[in-house]
C-alpha positions in Angstrom: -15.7 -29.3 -18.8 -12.7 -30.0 -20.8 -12.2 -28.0 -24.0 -10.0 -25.6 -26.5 -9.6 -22.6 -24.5 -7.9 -19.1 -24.8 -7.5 -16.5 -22.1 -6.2 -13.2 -22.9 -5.9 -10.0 -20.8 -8.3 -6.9 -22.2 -7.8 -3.4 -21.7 -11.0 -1.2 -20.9 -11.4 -1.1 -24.9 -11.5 -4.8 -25.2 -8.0 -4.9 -26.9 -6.2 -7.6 -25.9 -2.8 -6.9 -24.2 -1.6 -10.2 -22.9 -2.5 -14.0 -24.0 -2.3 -16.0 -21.5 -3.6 -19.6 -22.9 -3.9 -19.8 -26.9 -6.3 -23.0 -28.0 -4.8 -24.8 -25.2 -6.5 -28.2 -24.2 -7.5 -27.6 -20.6 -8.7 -30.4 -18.7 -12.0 -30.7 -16.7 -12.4 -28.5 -13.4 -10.6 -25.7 -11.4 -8.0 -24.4 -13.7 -5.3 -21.4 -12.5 -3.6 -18.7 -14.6 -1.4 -15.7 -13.5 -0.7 -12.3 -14.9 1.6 -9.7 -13.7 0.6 -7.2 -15.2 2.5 -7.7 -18.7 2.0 -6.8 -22.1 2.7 -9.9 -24.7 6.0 -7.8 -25.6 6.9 -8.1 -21.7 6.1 -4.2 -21.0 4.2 -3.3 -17.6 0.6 -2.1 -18.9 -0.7 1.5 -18.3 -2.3 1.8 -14.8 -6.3 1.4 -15.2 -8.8 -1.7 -15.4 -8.1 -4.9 -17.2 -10.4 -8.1 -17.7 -9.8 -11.8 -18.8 -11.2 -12.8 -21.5 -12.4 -16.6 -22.4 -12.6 -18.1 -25.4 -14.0 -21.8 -25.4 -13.5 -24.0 -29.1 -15.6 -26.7 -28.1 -18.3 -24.4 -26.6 -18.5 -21.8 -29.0 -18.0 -19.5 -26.5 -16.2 -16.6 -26.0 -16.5 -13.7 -23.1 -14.8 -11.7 -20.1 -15.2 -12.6 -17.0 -16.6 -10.3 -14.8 -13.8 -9.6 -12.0 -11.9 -6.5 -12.8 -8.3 -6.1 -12.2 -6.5 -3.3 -11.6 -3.0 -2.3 -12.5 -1.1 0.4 -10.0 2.1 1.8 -10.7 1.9 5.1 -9.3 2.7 5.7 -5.2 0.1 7.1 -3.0 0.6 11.2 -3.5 0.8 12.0 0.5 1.2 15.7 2.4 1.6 16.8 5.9 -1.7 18.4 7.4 -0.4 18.8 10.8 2.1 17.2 13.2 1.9 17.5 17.3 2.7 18.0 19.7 5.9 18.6 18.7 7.3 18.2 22.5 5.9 14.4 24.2 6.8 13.5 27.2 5.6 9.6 26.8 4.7 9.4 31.0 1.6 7.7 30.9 0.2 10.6 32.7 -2.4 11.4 29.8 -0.8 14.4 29.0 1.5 15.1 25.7 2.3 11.4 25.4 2.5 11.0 22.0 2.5 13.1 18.8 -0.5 12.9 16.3 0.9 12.8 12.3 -2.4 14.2 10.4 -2.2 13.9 6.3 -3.8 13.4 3.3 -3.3 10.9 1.2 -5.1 10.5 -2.8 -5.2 6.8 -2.6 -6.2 4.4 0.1 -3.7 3.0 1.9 -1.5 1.7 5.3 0.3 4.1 7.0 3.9 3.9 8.8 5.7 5.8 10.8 9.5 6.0 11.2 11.9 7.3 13.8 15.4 8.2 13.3 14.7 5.3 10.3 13.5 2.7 12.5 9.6 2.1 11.9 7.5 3.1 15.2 3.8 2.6 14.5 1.9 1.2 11.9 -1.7 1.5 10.6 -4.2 -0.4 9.0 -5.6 0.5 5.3 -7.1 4.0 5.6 -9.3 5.4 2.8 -7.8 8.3 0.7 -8.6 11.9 2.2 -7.3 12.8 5.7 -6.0 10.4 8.7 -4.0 10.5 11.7 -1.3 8.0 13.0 0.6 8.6 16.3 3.8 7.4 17.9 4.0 7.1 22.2 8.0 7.5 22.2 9.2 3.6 22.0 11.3 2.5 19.5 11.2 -1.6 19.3 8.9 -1.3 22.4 11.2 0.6 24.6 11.0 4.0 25.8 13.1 6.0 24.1 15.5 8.7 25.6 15.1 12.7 25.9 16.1 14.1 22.9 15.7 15.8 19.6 14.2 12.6 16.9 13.0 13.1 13.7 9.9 11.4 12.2 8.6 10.4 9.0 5.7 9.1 7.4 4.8 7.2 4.4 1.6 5.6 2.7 2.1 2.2 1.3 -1.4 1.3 -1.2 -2.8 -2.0 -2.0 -0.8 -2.5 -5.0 2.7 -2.2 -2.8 3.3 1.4 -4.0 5.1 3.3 -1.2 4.7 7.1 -0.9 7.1 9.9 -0.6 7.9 10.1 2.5 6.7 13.4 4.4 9.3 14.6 7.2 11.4 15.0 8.9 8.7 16.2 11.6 11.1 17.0 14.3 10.1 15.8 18.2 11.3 16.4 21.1 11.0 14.3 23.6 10.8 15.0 27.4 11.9 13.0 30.3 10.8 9.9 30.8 10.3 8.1 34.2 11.7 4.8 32.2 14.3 5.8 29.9 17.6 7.3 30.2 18.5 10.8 30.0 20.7 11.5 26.6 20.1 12.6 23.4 
């Protein structure tokens, strides 16, 4: 229904920390309003759990809605757990083909793995504690050559955060029936 509404922003203590809509005639229906994660004075809000909050004039009714939303400054905290083999030799004969990249991560989050700077392999959202994400020796698809590379990981949460990235994990990588010899 139409009516008078305000919709401000609460903190976990019910203080409000943003207005979004003061005594604003809103029409009937589906209305939208977006926060991002601002204070009134235009200050990012501490990391935790916030609420919005409805007041309606014409209603007499005022209360927070149920959905919680969660501010996230802070990166995944990620470290190495183990890392090998640290010699591949991507074949396809089932053995040593790729290296396994075991951490732990404190947050939930997707995984990447980078070569030389160039990202390799990719993972899903992975809950916080201890995961593994591997790389088969390709580089944009292709087999890369023997050589020494150097590998990195990083953790990327929900909220965008990256992690610090753990690495260089250095690889060497064996001949390879379809790639090149070089370094």
């Amino acid at each position: 229904r139409a009516d008078r509404v305000t919709a401000a922003i609460v903190d976990a203590r019910d203080a409000v920390v943003r207005v979004l809509v003061e005594d604003e005639r809103l029409a009937r229906g589906v209305q939208r309003l977006s926060w991002d994660g601002r204070d009134d004075s235009g200050e990012v809000v501490p990391d935790g759990p916030y609420r919005l909050r409805l007041a309606l004039a014409r209603a007499g009714r005022e209360f927070p809605l149920p959905m919680v939303f969660r501010v996230d400054t802070k990166p995944p905290r990620v470290t190495l757990v183990r890392a090998g083999p640290t010699t591949i030799s991507p074949d396809g004969d089932g053995d040593q083909d790729k290296i396994w990249v075991r951490y732990r991560s404190n947050e939930s989050g997707a995984p990447s793995l980078s070569v030389d700077g160039a990202i390799v392999s990719r993972g899903g959202v992975r809950s916080a504690g201890q995961s593994a994400l591997s790389w088969h020796g390709r580089i944009g698809g292709e087999a890369v050559s023997s050589g020494h590379y150097e590998l990195s990981l990083t953790v990327q949460d929900r909220a965008g955060n990256v992690s610090a990235p753990i690495g260089p994990i250095d690889v060497m990588v064996a001949g390879t029936s379809d790639a090149p010899e070089g370094g």
